[in-house]
Every structure is written in C-alpha cells, then in structure tokens.
C-alpha positions in Angstrom: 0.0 0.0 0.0 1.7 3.7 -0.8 -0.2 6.9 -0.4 1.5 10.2 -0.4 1.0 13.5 2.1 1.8 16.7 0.6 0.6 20.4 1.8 1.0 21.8 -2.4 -0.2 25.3 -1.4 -3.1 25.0 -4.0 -3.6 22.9 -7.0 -4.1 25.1 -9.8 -0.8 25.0 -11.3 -0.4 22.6 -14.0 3.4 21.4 -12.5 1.5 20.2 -9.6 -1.2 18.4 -11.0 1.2 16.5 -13.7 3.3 16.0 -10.6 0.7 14.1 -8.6 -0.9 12.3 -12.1 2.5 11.2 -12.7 2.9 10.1 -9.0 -0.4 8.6 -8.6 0.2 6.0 -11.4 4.1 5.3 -11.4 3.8 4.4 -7.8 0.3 3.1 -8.0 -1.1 5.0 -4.9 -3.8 4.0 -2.9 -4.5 6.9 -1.2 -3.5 11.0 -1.9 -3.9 13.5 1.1 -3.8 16.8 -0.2 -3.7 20.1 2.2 -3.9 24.1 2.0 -5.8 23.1 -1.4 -7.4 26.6 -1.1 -11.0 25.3 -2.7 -14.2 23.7 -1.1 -15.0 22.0 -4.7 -13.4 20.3 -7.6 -14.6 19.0 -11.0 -15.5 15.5 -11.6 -12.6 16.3 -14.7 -10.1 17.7 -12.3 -10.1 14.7 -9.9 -10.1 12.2 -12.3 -7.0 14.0 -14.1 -5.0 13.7 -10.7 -5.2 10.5 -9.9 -4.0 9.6 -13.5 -7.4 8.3 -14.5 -7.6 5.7 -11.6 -11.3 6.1 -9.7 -11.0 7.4 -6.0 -13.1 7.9 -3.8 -12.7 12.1 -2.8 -13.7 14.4 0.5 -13.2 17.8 0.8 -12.6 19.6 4.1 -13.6 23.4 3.0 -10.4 26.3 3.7 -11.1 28.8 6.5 -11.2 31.9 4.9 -8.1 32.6 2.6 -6.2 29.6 4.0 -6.5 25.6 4.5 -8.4 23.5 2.9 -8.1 19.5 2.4 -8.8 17.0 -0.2 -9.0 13.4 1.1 -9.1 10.6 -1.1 -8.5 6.5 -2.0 -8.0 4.4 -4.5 -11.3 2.5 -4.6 -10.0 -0.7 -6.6 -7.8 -1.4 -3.2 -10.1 0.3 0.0 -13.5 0.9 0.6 -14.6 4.0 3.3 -16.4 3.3 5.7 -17.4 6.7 7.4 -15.8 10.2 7.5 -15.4 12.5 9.8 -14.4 16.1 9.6 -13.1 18.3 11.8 -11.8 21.8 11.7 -8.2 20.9 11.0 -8.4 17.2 9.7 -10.3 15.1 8.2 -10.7 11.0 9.2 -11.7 8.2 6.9 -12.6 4.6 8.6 -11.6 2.2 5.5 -11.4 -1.3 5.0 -8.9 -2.8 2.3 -10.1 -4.9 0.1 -7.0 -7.5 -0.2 -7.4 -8.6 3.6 -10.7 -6.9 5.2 -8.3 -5.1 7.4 -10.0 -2.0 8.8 -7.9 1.5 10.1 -8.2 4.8 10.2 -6.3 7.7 7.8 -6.5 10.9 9.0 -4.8 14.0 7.0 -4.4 17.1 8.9 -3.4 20.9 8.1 -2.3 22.5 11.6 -2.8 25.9 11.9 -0.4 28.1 10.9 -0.7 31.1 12.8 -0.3 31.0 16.6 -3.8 31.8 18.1 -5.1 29.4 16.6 -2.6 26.3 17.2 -4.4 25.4 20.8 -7.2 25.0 18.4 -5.8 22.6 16.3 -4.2 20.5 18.9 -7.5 20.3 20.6 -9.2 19.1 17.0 -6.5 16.5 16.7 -7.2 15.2 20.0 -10.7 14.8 19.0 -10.3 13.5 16.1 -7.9 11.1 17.4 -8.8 9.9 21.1 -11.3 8.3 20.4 -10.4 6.3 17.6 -10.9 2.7 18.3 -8.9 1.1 15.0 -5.2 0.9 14.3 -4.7 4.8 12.5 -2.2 6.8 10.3 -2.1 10.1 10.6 0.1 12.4 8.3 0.5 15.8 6.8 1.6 19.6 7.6 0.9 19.6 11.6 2.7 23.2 11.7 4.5 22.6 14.7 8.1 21.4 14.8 8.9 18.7 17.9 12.8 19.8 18.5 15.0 22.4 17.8 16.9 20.0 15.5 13.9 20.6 13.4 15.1 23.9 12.3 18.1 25.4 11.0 18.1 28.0 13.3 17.9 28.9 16.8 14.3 31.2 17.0 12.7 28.1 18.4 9.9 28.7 20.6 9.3 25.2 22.8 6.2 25.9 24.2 4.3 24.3 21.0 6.7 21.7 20.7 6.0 21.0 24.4 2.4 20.3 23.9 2.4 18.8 20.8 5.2 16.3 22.0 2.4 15.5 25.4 0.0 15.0 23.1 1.7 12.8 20.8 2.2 10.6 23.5 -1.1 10.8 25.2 -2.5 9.3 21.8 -0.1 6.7 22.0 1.5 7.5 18.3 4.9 7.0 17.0 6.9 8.8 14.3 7.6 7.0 11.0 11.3 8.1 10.3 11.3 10.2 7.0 14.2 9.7 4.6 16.0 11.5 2.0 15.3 14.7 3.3 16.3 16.4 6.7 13.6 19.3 6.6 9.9 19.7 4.9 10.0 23.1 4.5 11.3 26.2 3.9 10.9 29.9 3.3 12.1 31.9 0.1 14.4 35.0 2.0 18.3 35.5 0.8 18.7 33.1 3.9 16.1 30.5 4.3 14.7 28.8 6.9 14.4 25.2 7.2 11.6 23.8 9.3 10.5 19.8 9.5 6.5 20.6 9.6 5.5 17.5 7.8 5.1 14.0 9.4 3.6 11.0 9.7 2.3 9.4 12.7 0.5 5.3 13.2 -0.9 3.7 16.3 1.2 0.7 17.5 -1.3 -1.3 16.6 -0.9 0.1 12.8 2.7 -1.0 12.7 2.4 -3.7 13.7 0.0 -4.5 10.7 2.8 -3.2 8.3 6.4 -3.5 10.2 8.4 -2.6 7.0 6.2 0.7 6.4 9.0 3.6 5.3 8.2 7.1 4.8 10.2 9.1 1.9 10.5 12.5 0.8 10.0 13.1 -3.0 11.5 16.1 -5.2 9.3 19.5 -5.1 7.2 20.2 -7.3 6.1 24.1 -7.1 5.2 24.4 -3.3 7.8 25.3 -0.7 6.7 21.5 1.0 8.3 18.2 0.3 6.1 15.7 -0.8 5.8 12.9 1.6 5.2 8.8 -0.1 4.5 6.3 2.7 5.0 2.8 1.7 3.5 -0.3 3.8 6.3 -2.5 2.8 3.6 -5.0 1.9 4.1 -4.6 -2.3 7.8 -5.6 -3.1 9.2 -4.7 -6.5 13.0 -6.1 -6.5 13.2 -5.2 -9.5 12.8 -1.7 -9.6 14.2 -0.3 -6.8 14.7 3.6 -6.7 18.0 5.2 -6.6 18.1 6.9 -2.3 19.9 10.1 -1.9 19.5 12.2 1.0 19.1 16.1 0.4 19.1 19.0 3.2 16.4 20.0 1.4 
C-alpha cells in the first residue's frame, strides 16, 4: 500500500497536477492527502485528471477563509470508506482494504499556521484522534516542529513543541522516520529557513500490521513542501528499486 502526504499550497498549477498524475500512477497509490488546497469544490474532470485516470473515492474539508483547505481521497479498486469524519483541521476516513478486510483509520491534517489558533488545532487532533478505536495513520503539515533539530536555526519557541510532543504521547503514536530529506519546508528570504513541519504518525497497533512501512521525501514540485510517499512495505518490487539520496532539502 503507498499513499503520499503533501501540503501543495493550492492545486491550480499545471506542474502540480502533472506532478501528482504522474505520482499517482508510477507508484500506483492507494491513497492521496492533499492540504492548503485553497478550494471547497473540484470538477469531476479535475479529480479524475489527478489521480492519472484511476477512480477514487474524494472528501473535501472546505479552507477557513483565505487559507487551509483539504482533499482526502482513496484508490477504490484497493479500499472501501467506511465513514468520515471532519473536523476543523483534519479530516478521518474509517476504510477497509479490500486485499485482507483489514480496517484503520487515515487521517490528514493541516495544523494551523498562525499561533492563536494552534491550541485550536491540537485540541481538533485530539478529538479526532482519542477516540479512535482502529489501528490509524495520521500524516501531513501539523505546523508545529517537535525539536530544535527541526530547524536550522535557533528562533525556536518550545512551548508548541512542548504540547504537541504531550500529546503525541497521550495518543499513543509513533513517528515513522522520514528519509531522504532532513527538513519539509522552507521559506524563500536571501537566507532560508528550514523547518521539519511535515510528518507521519500510526498507532502501534498500525505497525504492527505493516512492520516494513517507510516514509520518503520526493523532489518538489512548485510548493515550498516536500512531498511525503508512505510505503507499507507489503508490495515488493525487486526489480525496480529507486536510486536513495539524502538532500538538506
């Protein structure tokens, strides 16, 4: 199973749509979580062009106000959802694949980016979270760094990082190590910033399901976030196995 997390700071540019139409059907994706999308609607045409003419099944958590916004969808040939659940920051799917009947939770999640509003979203993600009963991945732009080794620079506030870390914990979720990349994100000044805001996060119960998961930062492709591809492990193809290399950024 692959599925790829990716904040791509709107969709209208043609780069980013051949990017993920390209992605979708070289690495056969089961499922794409889109963020800061900017729209509360897309055409029939539009979806179907992203996901490289494969049917999916698509949700769309609405922006608030000029910002946000998330589009939520899976492969149906490979998973079936089996209820959704929105909330200001995230949105859940309950799916079952259809290889092995197994049943989990995806959630994708845009944290907020300004501060008065991050309580907010660490309260949503509790929510959305706590009081999930199946094994659940949970990925995307959470906002929030967890160290100052997440940054290439020393204006780190810890008070964020402090709660986000407790909460992390609380929910009993691990970080899948990200390769090829040591930050997600940067600014465009004369002397960047470099900021690990994107992640991916599964239940014990989860990994245990897929041991060999792996999660792997792809090239850019027009936004200022790496694109993150999670891979269960569970498809092998000797074969063709991609060049690594590891980048700053």
């Amino acid at each position: 199973m692959k599925g790829i997390f990716w904040n791509s700071r709107g969709l209208a540019d043609l780069a980013k749509r051949r990017f993920l139409r390209d992605t979708s059907v070289e690495e056969k994706l089961d499922f794409m979580a889109l963020l800061e999308t900017g729209r509360d609607n897309f055409t029939p045409q539009f979806l179907n062009t992203i996901s490289g003419g494969t049917e999916f099944d698509w949700h769309v958590l609405p922006p608030r106000g000029r910002s946000g916004g998330i589009l939520l969808g899976v492969n149906c040939e490979t998973l079936v959802v089996l209820n959704v659940v929105h909330g200001d920051f995230a949105v859940k799917f309950r799916v079952r694949s259809k290889i092995d009947g197994f049943r989990w939770a995806l959630v994708a999640v845009y944290g907020a980016a300004q501060p008065e509003l991050k309580a907010e979203f660490l309260a949503d993600l509790v929510r959305i979270c706590g009081d999930e009963s199946l094994p659940i991945l949970v990925g995307g732009d959470f906002n929030i760094i967890r160290r100052q080794e997440e940054k290439n620079n020393d204006n780190f506030d810890g008070r964020w990082s402090f709660m986000f870390n407790m909460i992390i914990e609380s929910l009993d979720l691990r970080e899948i190590d990200l390769t090829g990349r040591q930050f997600t994100w940067a600014n465009s000044l004369s002397i960047p910033t470099y900021e690990k805001l994107d992640r991916v996060l599964t239940s014990v119960e989860w990994e245990q399901k897929f041991p060999l998961v792996t999660v792997r930062a792809l090239t850019r492709a027009g936004s200022d976030h790496t694109p993150l591809l999670i891979d269960s492990g569970v498809k092998a193809y000797l074969d063709n196995n991609p060049r690594f290399s590891f980048e700053l950024f």
